[in-house]
SEROTI-574560 format. One line per 3 residues: their letters; for each residue z, x, y of N, C-alpha, C. Coordinates in nm, 4 decimals. Atoms other than C-alpha are relative to their C-alpha. Example, Ala and Ser with C-alpha at 12.3 -4.5 7.8 and 13.67 -1.06 7.14 Angstrom:
% residues 2
as> 0.0000:0.0890:-0.1190:0.7800:1.2300:-0.4500:0.0000:0.0900:0.1200  -0.0060:-0.0820:-0.1190:0.7140:1.3670:-0.1060:0.0730:-0.0770:0.1090
This chain:
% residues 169
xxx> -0.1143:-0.0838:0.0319:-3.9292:-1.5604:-1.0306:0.1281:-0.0841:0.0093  -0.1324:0.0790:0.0604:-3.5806:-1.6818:-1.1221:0.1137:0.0328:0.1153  -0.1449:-0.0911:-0.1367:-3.2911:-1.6387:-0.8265:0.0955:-0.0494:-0.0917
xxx> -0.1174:-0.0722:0.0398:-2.9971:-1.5255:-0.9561:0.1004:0.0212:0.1037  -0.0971:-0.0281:-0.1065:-2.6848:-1.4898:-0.7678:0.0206:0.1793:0.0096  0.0811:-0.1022:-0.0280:-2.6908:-1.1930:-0.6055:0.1815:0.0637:0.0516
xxx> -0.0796:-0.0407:0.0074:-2.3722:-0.9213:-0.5492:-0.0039:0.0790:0.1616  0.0207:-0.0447:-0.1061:-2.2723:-0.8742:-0.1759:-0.0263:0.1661:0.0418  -0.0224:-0.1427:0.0217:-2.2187:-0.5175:-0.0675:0.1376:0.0239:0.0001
xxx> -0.1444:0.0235:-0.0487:-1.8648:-0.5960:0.0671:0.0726:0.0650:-0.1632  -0.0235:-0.0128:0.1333:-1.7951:-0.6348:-0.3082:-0.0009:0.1223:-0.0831  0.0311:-0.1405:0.0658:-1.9605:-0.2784:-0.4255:0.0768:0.0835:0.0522
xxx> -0.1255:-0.0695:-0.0679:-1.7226:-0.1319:-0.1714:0.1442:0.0085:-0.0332  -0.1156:0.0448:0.0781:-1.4695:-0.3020:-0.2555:0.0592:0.0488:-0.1435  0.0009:-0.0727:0.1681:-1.5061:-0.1845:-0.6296:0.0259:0.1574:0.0224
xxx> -0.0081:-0.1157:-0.0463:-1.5632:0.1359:-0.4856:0.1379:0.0574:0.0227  -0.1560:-0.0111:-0.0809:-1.2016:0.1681:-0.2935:0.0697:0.0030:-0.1068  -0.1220:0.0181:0.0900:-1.0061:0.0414:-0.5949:-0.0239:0.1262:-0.0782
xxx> -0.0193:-0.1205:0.0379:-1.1615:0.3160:-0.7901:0.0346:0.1412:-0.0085  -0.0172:-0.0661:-0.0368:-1.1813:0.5730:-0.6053:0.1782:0.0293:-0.0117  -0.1232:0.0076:0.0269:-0.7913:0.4956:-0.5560:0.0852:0.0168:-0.1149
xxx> -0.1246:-0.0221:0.1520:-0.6709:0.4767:-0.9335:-0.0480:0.1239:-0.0642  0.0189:-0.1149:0.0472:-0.8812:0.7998:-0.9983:0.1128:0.1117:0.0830  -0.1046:-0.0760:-0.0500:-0.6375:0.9577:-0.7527:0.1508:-0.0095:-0.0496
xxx> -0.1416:0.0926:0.0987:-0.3154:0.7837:-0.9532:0.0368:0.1473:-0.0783  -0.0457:-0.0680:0.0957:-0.1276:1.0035:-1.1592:-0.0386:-0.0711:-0.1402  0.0104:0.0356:0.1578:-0.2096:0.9629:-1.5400:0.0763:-0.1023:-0.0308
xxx> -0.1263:0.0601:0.0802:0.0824:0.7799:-1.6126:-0.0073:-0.1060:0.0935  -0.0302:0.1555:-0.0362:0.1425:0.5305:-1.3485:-0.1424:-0.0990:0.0034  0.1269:0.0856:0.0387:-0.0545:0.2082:-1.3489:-0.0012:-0.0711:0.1646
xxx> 0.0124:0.1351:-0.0917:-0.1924:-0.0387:-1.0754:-0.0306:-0.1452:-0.0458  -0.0255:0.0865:0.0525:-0.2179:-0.3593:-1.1101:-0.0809:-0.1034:0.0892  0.0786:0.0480:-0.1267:-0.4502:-0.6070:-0.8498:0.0728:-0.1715:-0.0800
xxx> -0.0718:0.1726:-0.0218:-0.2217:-0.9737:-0.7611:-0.1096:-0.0469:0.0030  0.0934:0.1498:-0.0339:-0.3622:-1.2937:-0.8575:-0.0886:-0.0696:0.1320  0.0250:0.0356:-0.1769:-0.3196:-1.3763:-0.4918:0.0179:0.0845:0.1142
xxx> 0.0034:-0.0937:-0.0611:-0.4171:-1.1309:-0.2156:0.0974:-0.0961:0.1249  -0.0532:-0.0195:-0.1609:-0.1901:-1.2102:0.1250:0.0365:0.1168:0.0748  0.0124:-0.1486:-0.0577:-0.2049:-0.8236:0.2219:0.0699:0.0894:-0.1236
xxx> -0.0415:-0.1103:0.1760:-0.0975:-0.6532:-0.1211:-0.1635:0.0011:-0.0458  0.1274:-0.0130:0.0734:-0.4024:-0.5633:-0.2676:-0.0049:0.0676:-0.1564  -0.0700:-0.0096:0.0788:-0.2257:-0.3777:-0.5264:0.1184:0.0552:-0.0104
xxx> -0.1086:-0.0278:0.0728:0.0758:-0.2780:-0.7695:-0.0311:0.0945:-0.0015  -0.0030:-0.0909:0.0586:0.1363:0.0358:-0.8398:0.1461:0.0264:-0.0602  -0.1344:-0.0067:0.0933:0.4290:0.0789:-1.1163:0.0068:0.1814:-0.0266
xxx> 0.0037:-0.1431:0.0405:0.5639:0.4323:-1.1169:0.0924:0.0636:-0.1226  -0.0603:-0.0152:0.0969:0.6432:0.6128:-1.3884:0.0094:0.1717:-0.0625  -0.0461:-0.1337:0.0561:0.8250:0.9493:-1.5307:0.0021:0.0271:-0.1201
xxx> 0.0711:0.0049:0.0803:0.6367:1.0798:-1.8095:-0.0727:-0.1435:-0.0877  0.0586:0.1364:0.0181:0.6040:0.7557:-2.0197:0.1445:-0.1028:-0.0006  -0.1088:0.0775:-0.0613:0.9433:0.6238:-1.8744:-0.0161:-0.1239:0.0781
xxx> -0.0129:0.0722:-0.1070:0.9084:0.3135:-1.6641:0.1074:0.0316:0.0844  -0.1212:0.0155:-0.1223:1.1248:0.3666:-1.3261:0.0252:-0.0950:0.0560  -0.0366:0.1047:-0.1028:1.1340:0.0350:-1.2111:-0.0962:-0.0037:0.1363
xxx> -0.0130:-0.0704:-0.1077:0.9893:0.1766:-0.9254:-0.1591:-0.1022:0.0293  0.1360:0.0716:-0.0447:0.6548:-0.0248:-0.7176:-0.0497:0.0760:0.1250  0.0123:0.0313:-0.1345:0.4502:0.0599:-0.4385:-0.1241:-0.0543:0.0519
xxx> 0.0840:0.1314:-0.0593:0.2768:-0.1913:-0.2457:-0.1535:0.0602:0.0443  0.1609:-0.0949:-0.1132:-0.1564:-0.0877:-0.1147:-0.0528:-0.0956:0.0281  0.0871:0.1073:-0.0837:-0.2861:-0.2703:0.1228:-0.1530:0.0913:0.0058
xxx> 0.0846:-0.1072:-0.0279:-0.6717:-0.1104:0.0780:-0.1221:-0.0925:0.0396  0.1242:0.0665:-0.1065:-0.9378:-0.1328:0.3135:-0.1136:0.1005:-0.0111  0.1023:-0.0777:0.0173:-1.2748:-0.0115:0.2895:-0.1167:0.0356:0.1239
xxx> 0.0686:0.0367:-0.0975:-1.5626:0.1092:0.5110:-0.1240:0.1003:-0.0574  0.1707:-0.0472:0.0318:-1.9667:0.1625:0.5318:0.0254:0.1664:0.0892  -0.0130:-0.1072:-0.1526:-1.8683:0.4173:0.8437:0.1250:0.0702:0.0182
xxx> -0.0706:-0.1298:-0.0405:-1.6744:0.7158:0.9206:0.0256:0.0207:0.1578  -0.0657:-0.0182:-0.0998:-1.4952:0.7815:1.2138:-0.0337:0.1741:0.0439  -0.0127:-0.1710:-0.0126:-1.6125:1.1474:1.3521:0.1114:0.0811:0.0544
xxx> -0.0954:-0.0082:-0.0590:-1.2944:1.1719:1.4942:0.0300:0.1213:-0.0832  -0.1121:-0.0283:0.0450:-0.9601:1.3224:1.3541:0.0583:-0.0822:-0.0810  -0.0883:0.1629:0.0344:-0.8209:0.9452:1.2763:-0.1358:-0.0522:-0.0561
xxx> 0.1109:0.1215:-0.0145:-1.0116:0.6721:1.1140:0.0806:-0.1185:0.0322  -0.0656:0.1211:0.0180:-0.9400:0.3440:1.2278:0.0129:-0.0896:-0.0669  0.0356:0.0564:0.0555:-0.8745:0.0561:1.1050:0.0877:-0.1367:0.0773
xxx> 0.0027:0.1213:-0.0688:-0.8448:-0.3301:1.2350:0.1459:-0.0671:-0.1304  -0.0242:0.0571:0.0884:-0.5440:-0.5155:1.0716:0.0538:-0.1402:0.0653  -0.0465:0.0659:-0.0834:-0.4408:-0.8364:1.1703:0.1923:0.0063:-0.0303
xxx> -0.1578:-0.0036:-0.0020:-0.0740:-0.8861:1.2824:0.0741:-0.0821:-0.1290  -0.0750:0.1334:0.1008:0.0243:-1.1640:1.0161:-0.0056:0.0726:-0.1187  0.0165:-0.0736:0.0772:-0.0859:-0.9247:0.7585:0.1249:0.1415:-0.0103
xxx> -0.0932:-0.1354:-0.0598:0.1399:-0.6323:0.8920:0.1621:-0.0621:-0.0039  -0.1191:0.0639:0.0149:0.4351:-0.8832:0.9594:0.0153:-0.0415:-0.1461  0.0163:-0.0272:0.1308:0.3817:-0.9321:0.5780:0.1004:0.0897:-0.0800
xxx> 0.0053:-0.0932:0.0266:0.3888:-0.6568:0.4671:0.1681:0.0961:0.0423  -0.1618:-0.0646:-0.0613:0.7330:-0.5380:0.6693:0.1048:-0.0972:-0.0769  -0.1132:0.0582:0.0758:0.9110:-0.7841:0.4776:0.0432:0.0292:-0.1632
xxx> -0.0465:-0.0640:0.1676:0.8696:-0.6409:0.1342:0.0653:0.0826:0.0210  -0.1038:-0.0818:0.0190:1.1339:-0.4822:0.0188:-0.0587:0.1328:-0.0664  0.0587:-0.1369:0.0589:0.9040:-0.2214:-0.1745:-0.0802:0.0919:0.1193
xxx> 0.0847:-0.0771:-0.0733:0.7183:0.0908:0.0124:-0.1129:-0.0560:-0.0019  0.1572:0.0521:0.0384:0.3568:-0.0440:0.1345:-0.0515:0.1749:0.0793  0.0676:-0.1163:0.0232:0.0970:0.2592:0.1447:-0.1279:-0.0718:0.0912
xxx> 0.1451:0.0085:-0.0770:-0.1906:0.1399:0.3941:-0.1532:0.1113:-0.0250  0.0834:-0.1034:0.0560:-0.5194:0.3395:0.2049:-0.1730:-0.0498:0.0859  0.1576:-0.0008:-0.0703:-0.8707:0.3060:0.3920:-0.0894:0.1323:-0.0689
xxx> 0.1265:-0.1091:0.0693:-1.1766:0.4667:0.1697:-0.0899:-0.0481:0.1043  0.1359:0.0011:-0.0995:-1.4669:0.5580:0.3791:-0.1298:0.0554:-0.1505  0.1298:-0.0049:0.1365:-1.7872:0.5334:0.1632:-0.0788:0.1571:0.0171
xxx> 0.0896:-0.1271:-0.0395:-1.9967:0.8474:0.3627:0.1072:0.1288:-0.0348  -0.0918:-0.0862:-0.0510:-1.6783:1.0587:0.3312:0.0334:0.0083:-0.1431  -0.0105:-0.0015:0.0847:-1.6230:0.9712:-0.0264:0.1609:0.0031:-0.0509
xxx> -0.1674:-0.0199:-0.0196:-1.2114:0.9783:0.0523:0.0355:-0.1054:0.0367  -0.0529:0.1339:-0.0679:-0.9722:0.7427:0.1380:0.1100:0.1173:0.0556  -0.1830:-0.0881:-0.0739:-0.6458:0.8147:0.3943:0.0629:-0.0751:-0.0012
xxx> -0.1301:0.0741:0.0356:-0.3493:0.6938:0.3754:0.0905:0.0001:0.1551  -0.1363:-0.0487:-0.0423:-0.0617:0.6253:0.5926:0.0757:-0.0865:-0.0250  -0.1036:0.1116:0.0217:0.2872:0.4423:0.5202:0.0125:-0.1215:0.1036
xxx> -0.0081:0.1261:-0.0823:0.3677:0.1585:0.6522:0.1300:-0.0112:0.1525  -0.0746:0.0095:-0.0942:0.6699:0.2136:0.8138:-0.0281:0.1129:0.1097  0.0384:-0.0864:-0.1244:0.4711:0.5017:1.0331:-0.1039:-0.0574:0.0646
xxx> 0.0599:0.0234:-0.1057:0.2730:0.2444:1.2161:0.0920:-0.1350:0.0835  -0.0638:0.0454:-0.1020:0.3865:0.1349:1.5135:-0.0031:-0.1759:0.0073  0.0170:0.1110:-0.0106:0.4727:-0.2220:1.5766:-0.0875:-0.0505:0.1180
xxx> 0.1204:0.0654:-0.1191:0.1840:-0.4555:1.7216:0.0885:-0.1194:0.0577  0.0359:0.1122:-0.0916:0.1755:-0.6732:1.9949:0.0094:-0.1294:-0.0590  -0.0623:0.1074:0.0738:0.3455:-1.0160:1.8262:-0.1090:-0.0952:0.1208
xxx> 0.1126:0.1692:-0.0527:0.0623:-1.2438:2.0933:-0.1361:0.0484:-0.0356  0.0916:-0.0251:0.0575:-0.2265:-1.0754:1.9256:-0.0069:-0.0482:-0.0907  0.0777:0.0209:0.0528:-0.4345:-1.1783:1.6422:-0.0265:0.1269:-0.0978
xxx> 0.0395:-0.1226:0.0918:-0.5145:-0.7924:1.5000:0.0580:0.1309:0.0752  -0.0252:-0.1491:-0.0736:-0.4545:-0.4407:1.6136:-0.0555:0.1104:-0.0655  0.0660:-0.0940:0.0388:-0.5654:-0.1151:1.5666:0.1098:0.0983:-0.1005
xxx> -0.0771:-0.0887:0.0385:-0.4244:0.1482:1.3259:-0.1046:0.1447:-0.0473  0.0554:-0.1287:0.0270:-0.5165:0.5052:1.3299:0.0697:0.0606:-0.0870  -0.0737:-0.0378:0.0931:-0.4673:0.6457:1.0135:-0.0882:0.2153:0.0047
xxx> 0.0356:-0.1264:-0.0214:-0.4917:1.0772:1.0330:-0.1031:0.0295:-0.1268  0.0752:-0.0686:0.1491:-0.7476:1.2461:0.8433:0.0248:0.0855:-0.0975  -0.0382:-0.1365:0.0788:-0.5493:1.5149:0.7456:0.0596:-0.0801:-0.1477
xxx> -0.0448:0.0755:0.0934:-0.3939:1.2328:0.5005:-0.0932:-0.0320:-0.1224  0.1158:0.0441:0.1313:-0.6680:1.2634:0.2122:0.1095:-0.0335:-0.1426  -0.0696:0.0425:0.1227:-0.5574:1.0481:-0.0700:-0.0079:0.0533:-0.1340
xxx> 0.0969:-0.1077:0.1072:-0.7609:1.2912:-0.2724:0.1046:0.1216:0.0102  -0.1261:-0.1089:0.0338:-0.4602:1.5090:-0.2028:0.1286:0.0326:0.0309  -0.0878:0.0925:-0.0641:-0.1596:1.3207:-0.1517:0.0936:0.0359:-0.0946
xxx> -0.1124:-0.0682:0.0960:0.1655:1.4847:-0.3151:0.1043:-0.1340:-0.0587  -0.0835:0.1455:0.0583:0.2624:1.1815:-0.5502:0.1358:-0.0165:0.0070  -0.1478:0.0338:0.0313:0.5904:1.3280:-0.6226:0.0998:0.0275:0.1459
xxx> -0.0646:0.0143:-0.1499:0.6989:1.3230:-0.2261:-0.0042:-0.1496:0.0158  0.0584:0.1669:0.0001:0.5763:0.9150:-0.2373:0.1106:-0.0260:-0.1258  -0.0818:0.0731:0.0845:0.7778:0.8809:-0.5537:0.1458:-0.0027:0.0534
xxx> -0.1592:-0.0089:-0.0480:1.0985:1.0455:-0.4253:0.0462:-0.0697:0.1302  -0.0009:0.0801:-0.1002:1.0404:0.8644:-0.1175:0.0538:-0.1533:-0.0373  -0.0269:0.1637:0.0196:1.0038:0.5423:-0.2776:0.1657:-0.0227:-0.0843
xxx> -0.1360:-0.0120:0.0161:1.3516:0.6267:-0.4663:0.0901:-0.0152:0.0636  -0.1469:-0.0021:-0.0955:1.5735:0.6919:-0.2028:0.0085:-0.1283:0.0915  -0.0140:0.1152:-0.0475:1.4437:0.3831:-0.0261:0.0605:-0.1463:-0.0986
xxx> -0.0762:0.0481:0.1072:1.5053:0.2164:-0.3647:0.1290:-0.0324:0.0167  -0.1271:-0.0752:0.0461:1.8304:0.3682:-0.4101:0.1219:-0.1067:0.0913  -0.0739:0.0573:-0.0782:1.9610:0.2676:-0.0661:-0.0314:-0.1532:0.0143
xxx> 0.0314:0.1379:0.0033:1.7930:-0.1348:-0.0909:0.1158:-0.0490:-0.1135  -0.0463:0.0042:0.0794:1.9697:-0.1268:-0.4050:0.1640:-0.0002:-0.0326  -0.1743:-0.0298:-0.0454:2.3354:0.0047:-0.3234:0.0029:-0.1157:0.1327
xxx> -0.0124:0.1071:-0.0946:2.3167:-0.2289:-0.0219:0.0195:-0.1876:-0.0378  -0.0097:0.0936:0.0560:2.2355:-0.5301:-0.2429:0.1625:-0.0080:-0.1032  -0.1073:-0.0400:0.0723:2.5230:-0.4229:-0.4969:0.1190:-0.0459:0.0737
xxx> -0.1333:0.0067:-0.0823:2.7710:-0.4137:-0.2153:0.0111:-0.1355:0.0563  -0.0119:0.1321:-0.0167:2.6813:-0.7239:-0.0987:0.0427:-0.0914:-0.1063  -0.0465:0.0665:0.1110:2.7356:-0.8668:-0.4661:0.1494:-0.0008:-0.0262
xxx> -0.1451:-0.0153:0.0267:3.0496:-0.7141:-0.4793:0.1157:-0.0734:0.0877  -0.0877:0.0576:-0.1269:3.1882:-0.8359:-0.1682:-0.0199:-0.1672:-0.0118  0.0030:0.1653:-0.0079:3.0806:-1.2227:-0.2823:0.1066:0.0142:-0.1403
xxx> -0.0588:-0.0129:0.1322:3.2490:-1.1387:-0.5996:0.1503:0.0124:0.0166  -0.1125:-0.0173:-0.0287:3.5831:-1.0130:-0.4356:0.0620:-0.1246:0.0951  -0.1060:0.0909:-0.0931:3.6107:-1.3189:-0.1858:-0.0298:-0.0806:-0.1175
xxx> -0.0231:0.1268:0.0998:3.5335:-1.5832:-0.4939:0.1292:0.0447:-0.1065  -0.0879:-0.0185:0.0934:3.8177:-1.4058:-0.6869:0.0961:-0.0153:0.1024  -0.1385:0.0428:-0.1173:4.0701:-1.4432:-0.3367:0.0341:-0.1653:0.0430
x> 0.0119:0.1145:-0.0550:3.9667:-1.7941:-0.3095:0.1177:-0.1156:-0.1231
Protein backbone atom coordinates (compact mmCIF):
# COMPACT_ATOMS: atom_id res chain seq x y z
CA UNK A 1 0.00 0.00 0.00
CA UNK A 2 1.10 3.54 -0.87
CA UNK A 3 1.51 6.14 2.35
CA UNK A 4 0.22 9.21 1.64
CA UNK A 5 0.46 12.14 3.83
CA UNK A 6 -2.03 11.97 6.12
CA UNK A 7 -4.40 15.14 7.61
CA UNK A 8 -3.92 15.78 11.42
CA UNK A 9 -7.09 16.27 13.38
CA UNK A 10 -5.87 19.65 14.81
CA UNK A 11 -6.36 20.70 11.15
CA UNK A 12 -10.17 19.23 10.74
CA UNK A 13 -10.88 21.37 13.77
CA UNK A 14 -9.33 23.94 12.77
CA UNK A 15 -11.39 23.97 9.41
CA UNK A 16 -14.17 23.31 11.53
CA UNK A 17 -13.87 26.73 13.79
CA UNK A 18 -13.29 28.95 10.74
CA UNK A 19 -16.49 27.64 9.39
CA UNK A 20 -18.54 27.31 11.78
CA UNK A 21 -17.51 31.13 12.42
CA UNK A 22 -18.19 32.69 8.84
CA UNK A 23 -21.56 30.72 8.81
CA UNK A 24 -22.40 32.93 11.79
CA UNK A 25 -21.07 36.30 9.72
CA UNK A 26 -23.62 38.41 8.43
CA UNK A 27 -24.18 37.96 4.58
CA UNK A 28 -22.46 40.90 3.70
CA UNK A 29 -19.38 41.20 5.69
CA UNK A 30 -16.33 39.18 4.73
CA UNK A 31 -13.34 37.50 6.64
CA UNK A 32 -10.32 37.22 5.50
CA UNK A 33 -7.39 34.61 7.20
CA UNK A 34 -3.53 36.73 7.37
CA UNK A 35 -0.71 35.37 5.54
CA UNK A 36 0.99 35.43 8.91
CA UNK A 37 -0.77 34.23 12.08
CA UNK A 38 0.91 36.14 15.38
CA UNK A 39 -2.61 35.97 17.25
CA UNK A 40 -5.04 37.40 14.45
CA UNK A 41 -6.39 34.53 12.98
CA UNK A 42 -8.74 36.57 11.09
CA UNK A 43 -10.17 39.83 9.26
CA UNK A 44 -13.36 40.55 9.40
CA UNK A 45 -14.32 43.74 7.09
CA UNK A 46 -17.70 45.15 8.07
CA UNK A 47 -20.07 46.23 5.96
CA UNK A 48 -23.60 48.24 5.57
CA UNK A 49 -25.61 46.66 3.03
CA UNK A 50 -22.99 46.48 0.18
CA UNK A 51 -21.22 49.69 1.57
CA UNK A 52 -17.72 49.09 2.81
CA UNK A 53 -17.33 50.92 6.40
CA UNK A 54 -13.84 50.84 6.71
CA UNK A 55 -14.58 49.15 9.68
CA UNK A 56 -12.26 45.58 10.90
CA UNK A 57 -12.50 43.29 13.61
CA UNK A 58 -9.67 41.33 14.71
CA UNK A 59 -10.53 36.91 15.83
CA UNK A 60 -8.24 35.36 17.56
CA UNK A 61 -10.06 31.59 17.17
CA UNK A 62 -9.38 28.71 19.15
CA UNK A 63 -10.76 25.40 18.91
CA UNK A 64 -11.51 22.34 21.09
CA UNK A 65 -12.14 18.31 21.05
CA UNK A 66 -13.82 19.03 24.78
CA UNK A 67 -16.45 20.94 26.42
CA UNK A 68 -16.31 22.45 29.57
CA UNK A 69 -19.57 21.21 31.69
CA UNK A 70 -19.34 24.24 33.41
CA UNK A 71 -21.00 27.73 32.73
CA UNK A 72 -17.47 29.13 31.18
CA UNK A 73 -15.29 27.34 28.78
CA UNK A 74 -11.81 27.88 29.14
CA UNK A 75 -9.28 28.60 27.31
CA UNK A 76 -5.21 28.71 27.66
CA UNK A 77 -3.69 31.82 25.90
CA UNK A 78 -0.30 32.70 26.16
CA UNK A 79 0.61 36.23 27.45
CA UNK A 80 2.70 37.42 24.29
CA UNK A 81 -0.29 36.62 22.29
CA UNK A 82 -2.71 38.78 24.50
CA UNK A 83 0.01 41.61 24.80
CA UNK A 84 -0.46 41.44 20.95
CA UNK A 85 -3.39 41.67 20.56
CA UNK A 86 -3.92 44.92 23.11
CA UNK A 87 -1.92 46.83 20.82
CA UNK A 88 -4.15 46.78 17.81
CA UNK A 89 -5.86 49.55 17.32
CA UNK A 90 -8.95 47.50 15.89
CA UNK A 91 -11.60 45.52 18.28
CA UNK A 92 -10.15 41.78 18.81
CA UNK A 93 -13.17 39.24 19.41
CA UNK A 94 -11.53 36.12 21.27
CA UNK A 95 -14.06 33.06 19.63
CA UNK A 96 -13.42 29.38 21.04
CA UNK A 97 -15.64 26.58 19.01
CA UNK A 98 -16.14 23.50 20.99
CA UNK A 99 -16.55 20.52 18.56
CA UNK A 100 -19.20 18.30 21.06
CA UNK A 101 -21.20 21.54 21.56
CA UNK A 102 -21.19 22.42 17.94
CA UNK A 103 -20.90 26.44 19.09
CA UNK A 104 -18.31 28.69 19.56
CA UNK A 105 -18.26 31.71 22.51
CA UNK A 106 -17.01 34.65 22.30
CA UNK A 107 -15.71 37.29 24.49
CA UNK A 108 -13.96 40.80 23.66
CA UNK A 109 -10.86 41.42 24.31
CA UNK A 110 -10.88 44.28 26.28
CA UNK A 111 -13.23 42.14 28.92
CA UNK A 112 -10.37 39.95 29.88
CA UNK A 113 -8.55 40.77 32.59
CA UNK A 114 -4.90 41.50 32.40
CA UNK A 115 -2.41 38.45 32.98
CA UNK A 116 0.36 38.06 35.08
CA UNK A 117 3.35 39.85 32.77
CA UNK A 118 6.08 36.73 34.54
CA UNK A 119 3.93 34.05 33.07
CA UNK A 120 4.16 32.24 29.89
CA UNK A 121 0.04 31.65 29.39
CA UNK A 122 -3.07 32.20 31.39
CA UNK A 123 -6.39 31.20 31.63
CA UNK A 124 -9.46 32.88 30.08
CA UNK A 125 -12.95 32.03 30.90
CA UNK A 126 -15.06 32.85 28.23
CA UNK A 127 -19.20 32.66 29.45
CA UNK A 128 -21.40 30.33 27.80
CA UNK A 129 -24.16 32.45 27.69
CA UNK A 130 -21.95 34.18 24.78
CA UNK A 131 -23.06 31.74 21.82
CA UNK A 132 -21.60 33.08 18.67
CA UNK A 133 -24.53 31.29 17.12
CA UNK A 134 -26.35 34.26 18.60
CA UNK A 135 -24.28 37.17 18.90
CA UNK A 136 -26.13 40.59 18.02
CA UNK A 137 -23.72 41.73 15.10
CA UNK A 138 -25.18 45.09 15.05
CA UNK A 139 -24.13 45.78 18.97
CA UNK A 140 -20.25 44.50 17.75
CA UNK A 141 -20.60 46.81 14.80
CA UNK A 142 -21.76 49.90 16.73
CA UNK A 143 -19.28 48.99 19.20
CA UNK A 144 -16.56 48.73 16.84
CA UNK A 145 -17.69 52.39 15.54
CA UNK A 146 -17.60 54.35 18.44
CA UNK A 147 -14.23 52.83 19.28
CA UNK A 148 -13.41 53.74 15.66
CA UNK A 149 -14.85 57.05 15.88
CA UNK A 150 -13.00 58.00 19.08
CA UNK A 151 -9.22 56.28 17.71
CA UNK A 152 -9.99 58.34 14.85
CA UNK A 153 -10.92 61.93 16.29
CA UNK A 154 -7.93 61.41 18.61
CA UNK A 155 -5.58 60.76 15.67
CA UNK A 156 -7.11 63.89 13.74
CA UNK A 157 -6.42 66.08 16.71
CA UNK A 158 -3.17 65.02 17.00
CA UNK A 159 -2.64 65.89 13.15
CA UNK A 160 -4.03 69.06 13.68
CA UNK A 161 -2.04 70.11 16.51
CA UNK A 162 1.39 69.09 14.37
CA UNK A 163 -0.12 71.09 11.66
CA UNK A 164 -0.81 74.27 13.85
CA UNK A 165 2.77 74.25 15.54
CA UNK A 166 4.56 73.73 11.85
CA UNK A 167 2.49 76.78 10.68
CA UNK A 168 3.80 78.95 14.20
CA UNK A 169 7.23 77.83 13.51
Amino acid sequence: MTKLPQRPRNHNIEELSERFFNSCLPENWYSNKPDNDYGVDLIVDLFEGTDATGLELLIQLKSSENSNDSDQESQTLRVATYNYLCKKLQIVLLVKYVVPDNEAYWILLKNIPSPNQDNETFTVHISKENRLSEINWDEIKEYVQEVTDRKLATQNAHIQEMRNYATQQ
